[in-house]
N, C-alpha and C positions, 0 to 999 in steps of 0.2 A: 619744639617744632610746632607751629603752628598749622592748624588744618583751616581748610577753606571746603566749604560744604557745597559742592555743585550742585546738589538734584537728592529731591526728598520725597516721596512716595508713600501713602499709607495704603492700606490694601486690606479692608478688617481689623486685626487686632497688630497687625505687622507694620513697622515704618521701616522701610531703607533708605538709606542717605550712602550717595557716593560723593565722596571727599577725594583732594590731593591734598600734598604736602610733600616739603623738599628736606630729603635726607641726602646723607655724607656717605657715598659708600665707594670702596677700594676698585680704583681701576689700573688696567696696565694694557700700554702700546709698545710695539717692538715694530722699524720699519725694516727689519734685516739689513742695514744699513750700518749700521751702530750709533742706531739711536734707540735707547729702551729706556723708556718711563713708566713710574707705578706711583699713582698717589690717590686721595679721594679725591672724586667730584661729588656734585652735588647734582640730585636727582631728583627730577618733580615724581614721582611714585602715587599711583591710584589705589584707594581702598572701598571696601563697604564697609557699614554699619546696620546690620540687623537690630529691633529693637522690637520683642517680646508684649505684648502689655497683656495681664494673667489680674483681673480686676484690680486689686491697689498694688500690685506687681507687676517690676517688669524687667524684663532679663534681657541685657545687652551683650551684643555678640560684635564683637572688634575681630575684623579679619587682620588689619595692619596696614602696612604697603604690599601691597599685591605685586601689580606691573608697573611697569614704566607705560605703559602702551596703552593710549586711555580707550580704546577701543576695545582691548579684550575685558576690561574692567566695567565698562559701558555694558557690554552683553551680559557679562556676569549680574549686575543691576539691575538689569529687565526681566535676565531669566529670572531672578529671584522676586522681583513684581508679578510677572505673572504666573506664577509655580501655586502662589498659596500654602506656602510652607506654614505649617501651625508650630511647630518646634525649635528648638535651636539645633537638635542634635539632625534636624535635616536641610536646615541652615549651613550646618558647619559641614554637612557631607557634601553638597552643591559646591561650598567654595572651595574645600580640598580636592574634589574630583578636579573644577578648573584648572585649580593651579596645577594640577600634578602633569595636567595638558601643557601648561604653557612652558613649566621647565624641562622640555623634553627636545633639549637644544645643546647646540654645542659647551653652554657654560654652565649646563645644571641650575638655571637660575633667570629669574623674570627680570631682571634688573642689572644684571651685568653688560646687556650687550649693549643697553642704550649708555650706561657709563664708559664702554669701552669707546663709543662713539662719541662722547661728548671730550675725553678723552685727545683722541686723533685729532679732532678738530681744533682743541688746544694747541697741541703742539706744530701741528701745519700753521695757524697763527704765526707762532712765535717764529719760525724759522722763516717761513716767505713773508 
């Protein structure tokens, strides 16, 4: 998968870069009708890249795919510009704190609902 680097930021000794990139992830529609599908779509998905620099050292911190929603990944990017985090280990609490905000939805998961919607919108395609 290819990533495409949106917006790069240094702040001191810290650079963050928020990237996408489109992954393959399992979705399923049922219109109670008798029509039920389940397959992967493909998902543009937002991440961060924290990057450390410790004089000839430097420690990268890969969050992954986050959301689907460039918005919350957006905020996550700023808050972490402006925070001043000097560590990774308060790098990586910032982003798990988020994420554990944003899976607190009906699918357990930052990325499922826009799959389930890309989804729907398939198969309304194909049928009208």
């Amino acid at each position: 998968m290819n990533r495409t680097i949106l917006m790069t930021r240094e702040t001191g000794e810290v650079t963050v870069q928020l990237y996408y990139e489109d992954v393959q992830h399992p979705a399923y529609y049922n219109n109670y009708r008798g029509i039920e599908v389940s397959q992967n779509v493909t998902v543009r998905v937002y991440g961060v890249t924290a990057t450390i620099s410790e004089g000839r050292e430097s420690i990268v911190y890969d969050s992954g795919g986050l959301s689907a929603q460039n918005y919350e990944v957006n905020y996550l990017f700023h808050q972490l510009c402006r925070s001043g985090y000097a560590t990774i280990d308060e790098v990586r609490t910032a982003v798990r704190h988020e994420y554990s905000l944003w899976c607190r939805n009906r699918y357990s998961d930052a990325i499922s609902k826009r799959a389930n919607q890309i989804l729907k919108r398939k198969v309304r395609q194909w049928l009208y």
